[in-house]
HTML snippet that shows the backbone in 3Dmol.js (N, CA, C, O; Angstrom):
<script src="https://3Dmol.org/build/3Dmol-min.js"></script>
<div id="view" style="width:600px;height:400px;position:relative"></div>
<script>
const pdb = `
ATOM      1  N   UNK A   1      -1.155  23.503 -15.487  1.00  0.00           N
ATOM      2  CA  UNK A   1      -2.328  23.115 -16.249  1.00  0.00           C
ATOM      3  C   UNK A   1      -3.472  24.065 -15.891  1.00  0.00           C
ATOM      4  O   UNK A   1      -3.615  24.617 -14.800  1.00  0.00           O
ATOM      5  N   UNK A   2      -4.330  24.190 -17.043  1.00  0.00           N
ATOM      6  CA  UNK A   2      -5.431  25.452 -16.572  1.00  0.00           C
ATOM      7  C   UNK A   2      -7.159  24.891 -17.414  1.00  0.00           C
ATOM      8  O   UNK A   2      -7.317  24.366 -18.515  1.00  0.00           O
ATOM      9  N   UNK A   3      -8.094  25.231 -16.478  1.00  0.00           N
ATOM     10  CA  UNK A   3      -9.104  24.111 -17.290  1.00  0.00           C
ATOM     11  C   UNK A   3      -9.694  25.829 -16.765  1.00  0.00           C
ATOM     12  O   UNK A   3      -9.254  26.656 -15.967  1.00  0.00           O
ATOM     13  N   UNK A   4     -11.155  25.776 -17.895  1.00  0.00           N
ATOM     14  CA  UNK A   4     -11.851  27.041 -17.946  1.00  0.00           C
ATOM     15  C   UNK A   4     -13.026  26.388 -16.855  1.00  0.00           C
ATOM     16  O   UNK A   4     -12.999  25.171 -17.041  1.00  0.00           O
ATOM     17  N   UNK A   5     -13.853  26.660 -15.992  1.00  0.00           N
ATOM     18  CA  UNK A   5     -15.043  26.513 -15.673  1.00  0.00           C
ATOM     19  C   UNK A   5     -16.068  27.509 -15.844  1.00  0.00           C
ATOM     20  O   UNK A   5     -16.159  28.485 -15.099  1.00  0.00           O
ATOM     21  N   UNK A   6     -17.068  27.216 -17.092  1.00  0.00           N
ATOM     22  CA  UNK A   6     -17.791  27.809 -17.658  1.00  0.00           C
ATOM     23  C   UNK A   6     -19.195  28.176 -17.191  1.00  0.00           C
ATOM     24  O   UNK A   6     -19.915  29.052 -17.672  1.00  0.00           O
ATOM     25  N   UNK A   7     -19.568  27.031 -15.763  1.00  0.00           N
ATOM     26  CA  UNK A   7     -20.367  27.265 -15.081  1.00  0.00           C
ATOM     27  C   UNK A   7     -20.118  28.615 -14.056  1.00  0.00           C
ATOM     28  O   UNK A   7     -21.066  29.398 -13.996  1.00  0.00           O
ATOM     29  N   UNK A   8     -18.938  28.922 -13.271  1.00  0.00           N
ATOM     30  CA  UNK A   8     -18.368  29.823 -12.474  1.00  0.00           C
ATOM     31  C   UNK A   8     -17.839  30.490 -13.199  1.00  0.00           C
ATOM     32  O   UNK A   8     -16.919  31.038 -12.590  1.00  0.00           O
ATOM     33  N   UNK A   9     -17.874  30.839 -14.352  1.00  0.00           N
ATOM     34  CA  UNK A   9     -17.145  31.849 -15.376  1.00  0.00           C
ATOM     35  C   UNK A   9     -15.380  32.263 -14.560  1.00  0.00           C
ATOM     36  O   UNK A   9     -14.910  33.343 -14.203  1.00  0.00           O
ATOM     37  N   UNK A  10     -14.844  30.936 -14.521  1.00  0.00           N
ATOM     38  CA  UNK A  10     -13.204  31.191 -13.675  1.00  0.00           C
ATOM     39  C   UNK A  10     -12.436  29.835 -14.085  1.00  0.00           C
ATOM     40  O   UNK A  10     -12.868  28.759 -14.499  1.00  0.00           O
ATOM     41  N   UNK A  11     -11.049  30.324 -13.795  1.00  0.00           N
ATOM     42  CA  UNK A  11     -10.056  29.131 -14.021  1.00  0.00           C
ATOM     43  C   UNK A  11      -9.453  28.627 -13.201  1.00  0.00           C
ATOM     44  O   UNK A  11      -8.871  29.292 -12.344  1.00  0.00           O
ATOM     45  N   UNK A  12      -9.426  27.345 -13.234  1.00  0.00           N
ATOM     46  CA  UNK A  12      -8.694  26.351 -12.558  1.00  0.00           C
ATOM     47  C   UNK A  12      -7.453  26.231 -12.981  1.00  0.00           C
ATOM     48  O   UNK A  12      -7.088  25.922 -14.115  1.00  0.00           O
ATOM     49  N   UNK A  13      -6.686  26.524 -11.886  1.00  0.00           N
ATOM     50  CA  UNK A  13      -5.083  26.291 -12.378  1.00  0.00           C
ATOM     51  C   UNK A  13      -4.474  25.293 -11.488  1.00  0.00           C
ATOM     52  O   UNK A  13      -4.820  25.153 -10.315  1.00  0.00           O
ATOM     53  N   UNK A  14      -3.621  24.649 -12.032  1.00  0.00           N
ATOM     54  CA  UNK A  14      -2.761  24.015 -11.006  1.00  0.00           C
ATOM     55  C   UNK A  14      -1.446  24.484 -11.416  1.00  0.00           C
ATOM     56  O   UNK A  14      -0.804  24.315 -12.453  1.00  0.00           O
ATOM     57  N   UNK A  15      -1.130  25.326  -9.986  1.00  0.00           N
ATOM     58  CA  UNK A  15       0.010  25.853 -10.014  1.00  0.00           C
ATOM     59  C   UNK A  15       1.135  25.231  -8.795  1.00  0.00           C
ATOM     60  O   UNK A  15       1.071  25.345  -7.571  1.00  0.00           O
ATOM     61  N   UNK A  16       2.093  24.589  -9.590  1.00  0.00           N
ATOM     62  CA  UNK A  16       2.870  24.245  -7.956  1.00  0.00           C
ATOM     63  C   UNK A  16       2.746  23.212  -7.150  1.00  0.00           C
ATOM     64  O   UNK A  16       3.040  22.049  -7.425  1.00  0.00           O
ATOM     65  N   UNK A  17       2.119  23.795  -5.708  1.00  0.00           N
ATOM     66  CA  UNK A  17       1.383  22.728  -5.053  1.00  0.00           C
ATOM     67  C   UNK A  17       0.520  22.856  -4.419  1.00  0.00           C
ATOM     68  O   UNK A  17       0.610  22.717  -3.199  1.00  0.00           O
ATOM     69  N   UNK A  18      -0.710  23.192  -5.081  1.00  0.00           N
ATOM     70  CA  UNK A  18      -1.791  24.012  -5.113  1.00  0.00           C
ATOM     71  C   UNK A  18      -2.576  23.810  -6.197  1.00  0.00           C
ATOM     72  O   UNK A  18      -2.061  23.402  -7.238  1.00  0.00           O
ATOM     73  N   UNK A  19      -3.877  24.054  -6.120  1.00  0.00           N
ATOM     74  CA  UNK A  19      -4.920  24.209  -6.884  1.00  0.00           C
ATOM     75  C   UNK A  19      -5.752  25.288  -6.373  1.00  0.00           C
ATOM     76  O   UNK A  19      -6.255  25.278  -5.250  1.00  0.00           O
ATOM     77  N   UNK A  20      -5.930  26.562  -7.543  1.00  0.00           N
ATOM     78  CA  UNK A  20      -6.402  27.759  -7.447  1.00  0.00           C
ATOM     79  C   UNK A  20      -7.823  27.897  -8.723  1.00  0.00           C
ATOM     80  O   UNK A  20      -8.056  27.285  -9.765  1.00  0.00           O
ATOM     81  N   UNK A  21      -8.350  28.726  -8.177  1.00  0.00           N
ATOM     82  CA  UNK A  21      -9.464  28.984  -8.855  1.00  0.00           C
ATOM     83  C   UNK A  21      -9.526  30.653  -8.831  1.00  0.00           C
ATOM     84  O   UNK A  21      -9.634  31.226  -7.747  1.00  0.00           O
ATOM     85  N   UNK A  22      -9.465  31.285  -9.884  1.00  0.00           N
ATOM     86  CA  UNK A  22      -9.375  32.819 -10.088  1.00  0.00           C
ATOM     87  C   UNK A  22     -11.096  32.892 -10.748  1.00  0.00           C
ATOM     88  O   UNK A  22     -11.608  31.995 -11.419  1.00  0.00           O
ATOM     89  N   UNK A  23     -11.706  34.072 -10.385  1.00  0.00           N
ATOM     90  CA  UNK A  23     -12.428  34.398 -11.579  1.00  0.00           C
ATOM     91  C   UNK A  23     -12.210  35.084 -12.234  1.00  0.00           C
ATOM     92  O   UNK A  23     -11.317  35.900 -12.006  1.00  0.00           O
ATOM     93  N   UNK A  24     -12.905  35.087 -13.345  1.00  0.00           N
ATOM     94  CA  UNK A  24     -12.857  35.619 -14.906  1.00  0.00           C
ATOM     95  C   UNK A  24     -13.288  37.002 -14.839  1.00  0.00           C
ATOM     96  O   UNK A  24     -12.884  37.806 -15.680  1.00  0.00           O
ATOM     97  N   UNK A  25     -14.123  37.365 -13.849  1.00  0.00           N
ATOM     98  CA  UNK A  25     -14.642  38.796 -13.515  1.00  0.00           C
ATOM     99  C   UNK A  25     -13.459  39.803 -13.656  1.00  0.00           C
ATOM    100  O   UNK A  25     -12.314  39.352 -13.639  1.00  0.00           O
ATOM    101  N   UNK A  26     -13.724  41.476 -13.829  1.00  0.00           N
ATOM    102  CA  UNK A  26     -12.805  41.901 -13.500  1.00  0.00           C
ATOM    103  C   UNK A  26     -12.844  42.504 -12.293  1.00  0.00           C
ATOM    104  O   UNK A  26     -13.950  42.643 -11.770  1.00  0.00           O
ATOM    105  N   UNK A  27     -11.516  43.036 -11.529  1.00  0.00           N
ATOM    106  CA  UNK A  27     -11.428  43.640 -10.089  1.00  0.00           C
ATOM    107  C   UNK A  27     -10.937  42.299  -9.290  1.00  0.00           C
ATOM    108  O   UNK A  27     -10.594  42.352  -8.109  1.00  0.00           O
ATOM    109  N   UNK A  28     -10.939  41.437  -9.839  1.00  0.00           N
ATOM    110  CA  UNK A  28     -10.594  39.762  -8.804  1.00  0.00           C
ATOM    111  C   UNK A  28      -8.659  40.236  -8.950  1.00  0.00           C
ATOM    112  O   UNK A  28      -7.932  40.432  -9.923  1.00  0.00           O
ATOM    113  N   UNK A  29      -8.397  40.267  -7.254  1.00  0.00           N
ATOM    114  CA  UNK A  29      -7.344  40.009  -6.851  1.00  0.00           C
ATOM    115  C   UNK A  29      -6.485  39.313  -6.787  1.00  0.00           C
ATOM    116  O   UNK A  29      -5.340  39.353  -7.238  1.00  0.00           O
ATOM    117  N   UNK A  30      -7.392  38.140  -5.796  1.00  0.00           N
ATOM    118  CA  UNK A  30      -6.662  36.896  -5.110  1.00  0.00           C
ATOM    119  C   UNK A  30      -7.678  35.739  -5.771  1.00  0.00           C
ATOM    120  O   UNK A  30      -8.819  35.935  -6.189  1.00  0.00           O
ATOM    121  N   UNK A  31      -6.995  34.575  -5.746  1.00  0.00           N
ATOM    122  CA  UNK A  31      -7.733  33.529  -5.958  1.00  0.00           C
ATOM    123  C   UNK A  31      -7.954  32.528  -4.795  1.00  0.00           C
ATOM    124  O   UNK A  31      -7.438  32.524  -3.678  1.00  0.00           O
ATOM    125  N   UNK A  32      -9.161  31.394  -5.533  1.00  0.00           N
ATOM    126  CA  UNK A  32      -9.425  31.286  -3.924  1.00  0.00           C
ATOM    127  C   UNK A  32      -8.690  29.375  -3.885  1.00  0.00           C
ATOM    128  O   UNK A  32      -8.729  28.604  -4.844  1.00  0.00           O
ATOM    129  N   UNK A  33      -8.273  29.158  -2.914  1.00  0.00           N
ATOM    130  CA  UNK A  33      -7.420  27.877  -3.037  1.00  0.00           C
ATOM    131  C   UNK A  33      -8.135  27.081  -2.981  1.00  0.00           C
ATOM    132  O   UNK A  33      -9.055  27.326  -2.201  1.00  0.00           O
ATOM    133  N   UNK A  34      -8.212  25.556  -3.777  1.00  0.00           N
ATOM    134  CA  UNK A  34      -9.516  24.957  -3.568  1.00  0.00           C
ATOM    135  C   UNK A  34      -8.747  23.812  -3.018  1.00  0.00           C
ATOM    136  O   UNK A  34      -9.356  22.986  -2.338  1.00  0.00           O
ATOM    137  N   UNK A  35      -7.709  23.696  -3.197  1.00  0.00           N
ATOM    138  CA  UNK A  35      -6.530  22.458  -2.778  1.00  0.00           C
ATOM    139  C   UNK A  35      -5.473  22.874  -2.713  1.00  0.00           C
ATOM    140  O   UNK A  35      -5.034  23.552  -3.642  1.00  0.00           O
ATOM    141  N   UNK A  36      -4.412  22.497  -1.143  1.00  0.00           N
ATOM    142  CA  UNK A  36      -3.059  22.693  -1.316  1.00  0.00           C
ATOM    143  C   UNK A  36      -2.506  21.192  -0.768  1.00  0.00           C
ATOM    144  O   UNK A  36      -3.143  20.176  -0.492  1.00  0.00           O
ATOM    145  N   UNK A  37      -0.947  21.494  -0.724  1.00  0.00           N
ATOM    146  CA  UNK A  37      -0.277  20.582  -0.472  1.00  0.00           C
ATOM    147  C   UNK A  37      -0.192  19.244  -1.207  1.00  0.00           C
ATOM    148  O   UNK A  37      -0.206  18.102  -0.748  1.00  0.00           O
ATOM    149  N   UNK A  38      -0.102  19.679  -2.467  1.00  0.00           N
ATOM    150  CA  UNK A  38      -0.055  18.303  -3.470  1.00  0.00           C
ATOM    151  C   UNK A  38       0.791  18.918  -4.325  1.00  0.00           C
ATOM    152  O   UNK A  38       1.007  20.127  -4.409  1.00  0.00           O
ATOM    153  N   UNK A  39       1.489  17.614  -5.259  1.00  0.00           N
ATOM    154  CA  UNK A  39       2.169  17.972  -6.581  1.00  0.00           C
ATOM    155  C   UNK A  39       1.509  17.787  -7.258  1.00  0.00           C
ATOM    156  O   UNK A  39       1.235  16.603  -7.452  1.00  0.00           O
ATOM    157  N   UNK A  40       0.880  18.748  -7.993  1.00  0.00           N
ATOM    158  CA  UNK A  40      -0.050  19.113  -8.722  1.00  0.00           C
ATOM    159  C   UNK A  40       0.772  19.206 -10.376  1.00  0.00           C
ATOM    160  O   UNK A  40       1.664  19.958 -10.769  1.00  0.00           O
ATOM    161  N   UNK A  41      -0.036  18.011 -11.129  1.00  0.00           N
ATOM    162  CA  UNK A  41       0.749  18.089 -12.562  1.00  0.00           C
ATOM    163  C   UNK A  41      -0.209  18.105 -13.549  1.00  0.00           C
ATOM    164  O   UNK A  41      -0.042  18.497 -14.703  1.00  0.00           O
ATOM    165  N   UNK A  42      -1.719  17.449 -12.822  1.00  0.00           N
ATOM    166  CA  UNK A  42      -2.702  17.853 -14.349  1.00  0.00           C
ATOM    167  C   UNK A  42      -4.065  18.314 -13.471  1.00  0.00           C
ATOM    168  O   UNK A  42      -3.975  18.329 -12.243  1.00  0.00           O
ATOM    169  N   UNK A  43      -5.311  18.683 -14.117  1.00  0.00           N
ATOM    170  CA  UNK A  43      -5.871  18.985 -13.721  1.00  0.00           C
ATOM    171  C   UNK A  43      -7.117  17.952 -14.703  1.00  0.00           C
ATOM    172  O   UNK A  43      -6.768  17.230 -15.637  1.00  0.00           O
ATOM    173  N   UNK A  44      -8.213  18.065 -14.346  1.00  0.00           N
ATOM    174  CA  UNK A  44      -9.680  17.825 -15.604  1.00  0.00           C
ATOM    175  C   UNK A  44     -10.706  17.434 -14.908  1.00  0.00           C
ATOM    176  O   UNK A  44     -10.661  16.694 -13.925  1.00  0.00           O
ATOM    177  N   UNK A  45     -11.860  18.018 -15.495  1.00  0.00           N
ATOM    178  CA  UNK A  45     -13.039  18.295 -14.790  1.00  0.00           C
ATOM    179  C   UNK A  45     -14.566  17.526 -15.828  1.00  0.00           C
ATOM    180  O   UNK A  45     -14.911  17.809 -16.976  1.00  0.00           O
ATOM    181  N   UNK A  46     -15.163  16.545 -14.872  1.00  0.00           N
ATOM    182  CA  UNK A  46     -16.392  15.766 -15.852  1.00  0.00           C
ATOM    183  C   UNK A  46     -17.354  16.277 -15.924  1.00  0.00           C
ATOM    184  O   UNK A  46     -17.409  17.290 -15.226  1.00  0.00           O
ATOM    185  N   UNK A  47     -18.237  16.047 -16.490  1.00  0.00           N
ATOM    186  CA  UNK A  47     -19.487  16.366 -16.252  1.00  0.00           C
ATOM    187  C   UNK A  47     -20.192  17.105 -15.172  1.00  0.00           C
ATOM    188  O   UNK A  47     -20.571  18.274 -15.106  1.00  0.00           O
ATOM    189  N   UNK A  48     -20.271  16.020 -14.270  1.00  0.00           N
ATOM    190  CA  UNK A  48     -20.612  16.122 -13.140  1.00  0.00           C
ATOM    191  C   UNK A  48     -20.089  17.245 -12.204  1.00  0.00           C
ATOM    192  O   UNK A  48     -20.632  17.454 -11.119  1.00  0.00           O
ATOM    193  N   UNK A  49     -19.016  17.970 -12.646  1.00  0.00           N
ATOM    194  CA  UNK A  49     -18.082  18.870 -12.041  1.00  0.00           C
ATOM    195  C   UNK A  49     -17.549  18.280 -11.235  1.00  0.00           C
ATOM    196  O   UNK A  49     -17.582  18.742 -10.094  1.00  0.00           O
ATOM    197  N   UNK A  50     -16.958  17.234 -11.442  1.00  0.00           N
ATOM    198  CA  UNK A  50     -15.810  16.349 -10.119  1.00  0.00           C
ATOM    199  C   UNK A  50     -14.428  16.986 -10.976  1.00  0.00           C
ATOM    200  O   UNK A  50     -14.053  17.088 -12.144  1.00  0.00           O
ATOM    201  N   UNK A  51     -13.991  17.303  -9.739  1.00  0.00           N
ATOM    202  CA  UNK A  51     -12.334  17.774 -10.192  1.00  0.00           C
ATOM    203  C   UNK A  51     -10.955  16.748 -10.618  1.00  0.00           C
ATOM    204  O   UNK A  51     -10.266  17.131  -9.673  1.00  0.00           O
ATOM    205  N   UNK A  52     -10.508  16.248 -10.971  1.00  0.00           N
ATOM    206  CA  UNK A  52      -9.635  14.891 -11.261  1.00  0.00           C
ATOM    207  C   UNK A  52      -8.474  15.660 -11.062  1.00  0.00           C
ATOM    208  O   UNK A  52      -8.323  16.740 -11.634  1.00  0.00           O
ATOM    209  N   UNK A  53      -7.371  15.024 -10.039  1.00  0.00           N
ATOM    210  CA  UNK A  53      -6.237  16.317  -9.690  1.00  0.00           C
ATOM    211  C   UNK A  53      -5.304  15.056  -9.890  1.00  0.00           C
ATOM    212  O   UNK A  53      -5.728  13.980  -9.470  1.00  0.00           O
ATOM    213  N   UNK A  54      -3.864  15.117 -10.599  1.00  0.00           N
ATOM    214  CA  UNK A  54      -2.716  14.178 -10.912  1.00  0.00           C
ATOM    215  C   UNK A  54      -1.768  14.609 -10.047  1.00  0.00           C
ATOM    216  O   UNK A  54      -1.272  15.709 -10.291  1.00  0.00           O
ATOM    217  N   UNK A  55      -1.280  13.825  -8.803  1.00  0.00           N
ATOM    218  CA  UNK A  55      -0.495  14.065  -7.836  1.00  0.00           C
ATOM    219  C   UNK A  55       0.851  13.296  -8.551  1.00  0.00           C
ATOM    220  O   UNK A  55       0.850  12.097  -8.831  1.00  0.00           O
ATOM    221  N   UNK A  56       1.473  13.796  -8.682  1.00  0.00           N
ATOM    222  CA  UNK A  56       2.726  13.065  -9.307  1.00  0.00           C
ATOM    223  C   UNK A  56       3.873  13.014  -8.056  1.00  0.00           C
ATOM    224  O   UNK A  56       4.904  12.428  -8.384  1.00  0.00           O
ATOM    225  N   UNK A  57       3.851  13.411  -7.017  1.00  0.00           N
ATOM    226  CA  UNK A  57       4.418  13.185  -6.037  1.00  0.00           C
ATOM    227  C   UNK A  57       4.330  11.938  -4.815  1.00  0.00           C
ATOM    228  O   UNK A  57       5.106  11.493  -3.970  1.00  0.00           O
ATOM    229  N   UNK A  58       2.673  11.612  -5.322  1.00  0.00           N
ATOM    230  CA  UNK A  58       2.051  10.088  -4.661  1.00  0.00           C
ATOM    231  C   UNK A  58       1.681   9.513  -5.967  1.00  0.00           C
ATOM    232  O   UNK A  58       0.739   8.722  -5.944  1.00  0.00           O
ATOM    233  N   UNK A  59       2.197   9.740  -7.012  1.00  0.00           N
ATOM    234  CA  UNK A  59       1.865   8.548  -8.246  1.00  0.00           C
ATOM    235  C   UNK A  59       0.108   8.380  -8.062  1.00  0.00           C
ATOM    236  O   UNK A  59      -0.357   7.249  -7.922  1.00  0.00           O
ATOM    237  N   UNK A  60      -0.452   9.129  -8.071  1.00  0.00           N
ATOM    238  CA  UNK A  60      -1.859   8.826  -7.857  1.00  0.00           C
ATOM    239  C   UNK A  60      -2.630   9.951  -8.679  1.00  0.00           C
ATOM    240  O   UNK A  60      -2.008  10.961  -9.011  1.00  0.00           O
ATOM    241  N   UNK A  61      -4.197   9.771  -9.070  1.00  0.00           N
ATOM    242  CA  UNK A  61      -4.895  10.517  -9.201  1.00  0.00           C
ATOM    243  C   UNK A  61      -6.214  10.868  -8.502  1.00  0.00           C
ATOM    244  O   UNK A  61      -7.081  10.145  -8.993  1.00  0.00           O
ATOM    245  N   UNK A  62      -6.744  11.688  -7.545  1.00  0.00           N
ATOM    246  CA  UNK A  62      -7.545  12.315  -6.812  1.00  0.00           C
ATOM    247  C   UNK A  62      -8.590  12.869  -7.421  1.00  0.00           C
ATOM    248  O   UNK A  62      -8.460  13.759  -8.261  1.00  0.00           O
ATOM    249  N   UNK A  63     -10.193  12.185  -6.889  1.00  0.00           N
ATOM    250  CA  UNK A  63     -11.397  12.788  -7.886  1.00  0.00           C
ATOM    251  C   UNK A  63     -11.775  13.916  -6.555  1.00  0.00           C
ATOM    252  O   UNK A  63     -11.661  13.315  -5.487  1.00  0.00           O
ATOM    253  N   UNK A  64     -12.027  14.802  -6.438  1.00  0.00           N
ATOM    254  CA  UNK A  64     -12.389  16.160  -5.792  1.00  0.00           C
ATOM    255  C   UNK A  64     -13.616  17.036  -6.196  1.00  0.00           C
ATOM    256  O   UNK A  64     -13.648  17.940  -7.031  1.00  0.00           O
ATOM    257  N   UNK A  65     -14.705  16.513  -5.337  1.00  0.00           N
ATOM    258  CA  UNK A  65     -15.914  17.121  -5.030  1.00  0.00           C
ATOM    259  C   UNK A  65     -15.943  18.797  -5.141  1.00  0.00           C
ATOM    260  O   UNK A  65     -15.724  19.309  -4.043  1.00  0.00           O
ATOM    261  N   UNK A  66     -16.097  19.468  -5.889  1.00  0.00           N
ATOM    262  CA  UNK A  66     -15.683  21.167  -5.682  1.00  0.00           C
ATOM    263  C   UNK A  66     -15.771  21.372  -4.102  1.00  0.00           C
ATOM    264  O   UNK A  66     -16.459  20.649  -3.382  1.00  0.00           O
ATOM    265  N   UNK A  67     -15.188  22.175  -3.756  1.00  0.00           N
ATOM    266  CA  UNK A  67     -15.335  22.467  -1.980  1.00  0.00           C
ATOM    267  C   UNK A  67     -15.079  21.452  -1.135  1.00  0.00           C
ATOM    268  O   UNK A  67     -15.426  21.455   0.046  1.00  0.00           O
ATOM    269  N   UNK A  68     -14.321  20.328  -1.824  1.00  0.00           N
ATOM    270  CA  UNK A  68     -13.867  19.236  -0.773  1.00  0.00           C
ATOM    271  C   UNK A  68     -12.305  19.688  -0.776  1.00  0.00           C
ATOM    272  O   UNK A  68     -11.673  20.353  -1.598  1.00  0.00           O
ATOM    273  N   UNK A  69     -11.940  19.116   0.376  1.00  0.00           N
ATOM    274  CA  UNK A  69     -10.621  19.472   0.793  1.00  0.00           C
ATOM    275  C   UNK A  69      -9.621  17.866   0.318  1.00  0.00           C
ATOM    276  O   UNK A  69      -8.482  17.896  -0.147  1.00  0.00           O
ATOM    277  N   UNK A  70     -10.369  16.689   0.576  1.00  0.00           N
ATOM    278  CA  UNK A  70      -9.995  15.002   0.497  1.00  0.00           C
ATOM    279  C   UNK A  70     -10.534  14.846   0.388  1.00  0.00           C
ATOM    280  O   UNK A  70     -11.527  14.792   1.115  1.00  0.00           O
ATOM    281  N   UNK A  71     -10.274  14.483  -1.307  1.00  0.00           N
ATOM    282  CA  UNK A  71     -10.669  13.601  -2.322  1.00  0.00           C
ATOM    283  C   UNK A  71     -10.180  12.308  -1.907  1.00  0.00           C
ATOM    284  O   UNK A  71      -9.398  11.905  -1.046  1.00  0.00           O
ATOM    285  N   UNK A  72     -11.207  11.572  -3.189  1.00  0.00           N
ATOM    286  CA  UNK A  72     -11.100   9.720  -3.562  1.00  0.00           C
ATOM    287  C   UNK A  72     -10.080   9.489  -4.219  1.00  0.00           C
ATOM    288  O   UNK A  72      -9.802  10.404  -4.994  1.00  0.00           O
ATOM    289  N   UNK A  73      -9.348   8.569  -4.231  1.00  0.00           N
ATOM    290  CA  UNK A  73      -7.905   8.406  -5.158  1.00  0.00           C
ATOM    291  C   UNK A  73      -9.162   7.336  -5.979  1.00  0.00           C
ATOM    292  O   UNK A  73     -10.168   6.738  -5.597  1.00  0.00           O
ATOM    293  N   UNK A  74      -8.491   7.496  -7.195  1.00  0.00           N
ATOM    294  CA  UNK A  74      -9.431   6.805  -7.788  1.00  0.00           C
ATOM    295  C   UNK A  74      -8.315   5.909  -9.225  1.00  0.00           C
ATOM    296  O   UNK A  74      -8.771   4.938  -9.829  1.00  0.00           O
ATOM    297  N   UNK A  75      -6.878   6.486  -9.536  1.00  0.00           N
ATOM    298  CA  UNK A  75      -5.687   5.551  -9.597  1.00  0.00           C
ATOM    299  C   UNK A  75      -4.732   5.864  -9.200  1.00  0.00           C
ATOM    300  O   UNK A  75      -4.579   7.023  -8.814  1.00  0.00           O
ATOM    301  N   UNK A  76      -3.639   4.859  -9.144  1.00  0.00           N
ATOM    302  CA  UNK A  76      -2.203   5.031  -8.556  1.00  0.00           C
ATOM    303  C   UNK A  76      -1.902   5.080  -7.639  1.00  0.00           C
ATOM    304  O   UNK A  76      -2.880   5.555  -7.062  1.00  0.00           O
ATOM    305  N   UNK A  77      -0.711   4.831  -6.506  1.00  0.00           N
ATOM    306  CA  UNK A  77      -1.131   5.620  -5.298  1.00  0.00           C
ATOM    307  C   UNK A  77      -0.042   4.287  -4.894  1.00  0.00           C
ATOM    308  O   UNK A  77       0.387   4.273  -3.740  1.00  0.00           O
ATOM    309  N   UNK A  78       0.394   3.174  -5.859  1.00  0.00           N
ATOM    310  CA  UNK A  78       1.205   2.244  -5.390  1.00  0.00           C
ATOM    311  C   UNK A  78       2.613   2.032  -5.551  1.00  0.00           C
ATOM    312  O   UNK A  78       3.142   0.993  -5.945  1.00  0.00           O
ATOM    313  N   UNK A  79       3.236   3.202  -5.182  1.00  0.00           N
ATOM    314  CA  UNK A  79       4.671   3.585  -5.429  1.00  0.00           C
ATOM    315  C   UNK A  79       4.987   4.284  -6.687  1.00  0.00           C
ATOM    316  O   UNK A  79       4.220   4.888  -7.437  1.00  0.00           O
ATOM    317  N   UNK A  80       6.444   4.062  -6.794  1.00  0.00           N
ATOM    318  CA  UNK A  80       6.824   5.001  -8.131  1.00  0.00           C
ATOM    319  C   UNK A  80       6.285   4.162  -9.268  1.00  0.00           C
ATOM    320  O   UNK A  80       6.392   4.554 -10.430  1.00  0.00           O
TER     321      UNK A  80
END
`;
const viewer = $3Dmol.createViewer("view");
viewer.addModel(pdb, "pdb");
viewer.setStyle({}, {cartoon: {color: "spectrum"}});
viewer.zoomTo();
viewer.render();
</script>
């Protein structure tokens, strides 16, 4: 899944088990990890720029402060 952030002119991907953020600039190499160690299946971002990350490996969904490492589960999270 890939969401544009139009404020940071870069994309949010969830690749894997990981969440990456590339910018849009050119000369960008590496991207910078904003979250690992999750099964990462959707991504979406509010207003507010809270990150909403779909762990499909804990049946849950995670709201993520930009630059937070642990997030709020905010559904799921009660088995398969």
């Amino acid at each position: 899944d890939v969401l544009i952030d139009k404020e940071t002119d870069s994309l949010i991907i969830c690749e894997g088990r990981r969440v990456v953020r590339w910018s849009r600039r050119s000369g960008t190499t590496k991207g910078e990890i904003l979250i690992d160690n999750i099964d990462c299946y959707g991504i979406a971002m509010d207003e507010q720029r809270y990150l909403y990350v779909s762990d499909a490996g804990k049946h849950e969904v995670r709201r993520y402060k930009l630059g937070e490492k642990n997030g709020t589960r905010v559904a799921g999270g009660n088995g398969e």
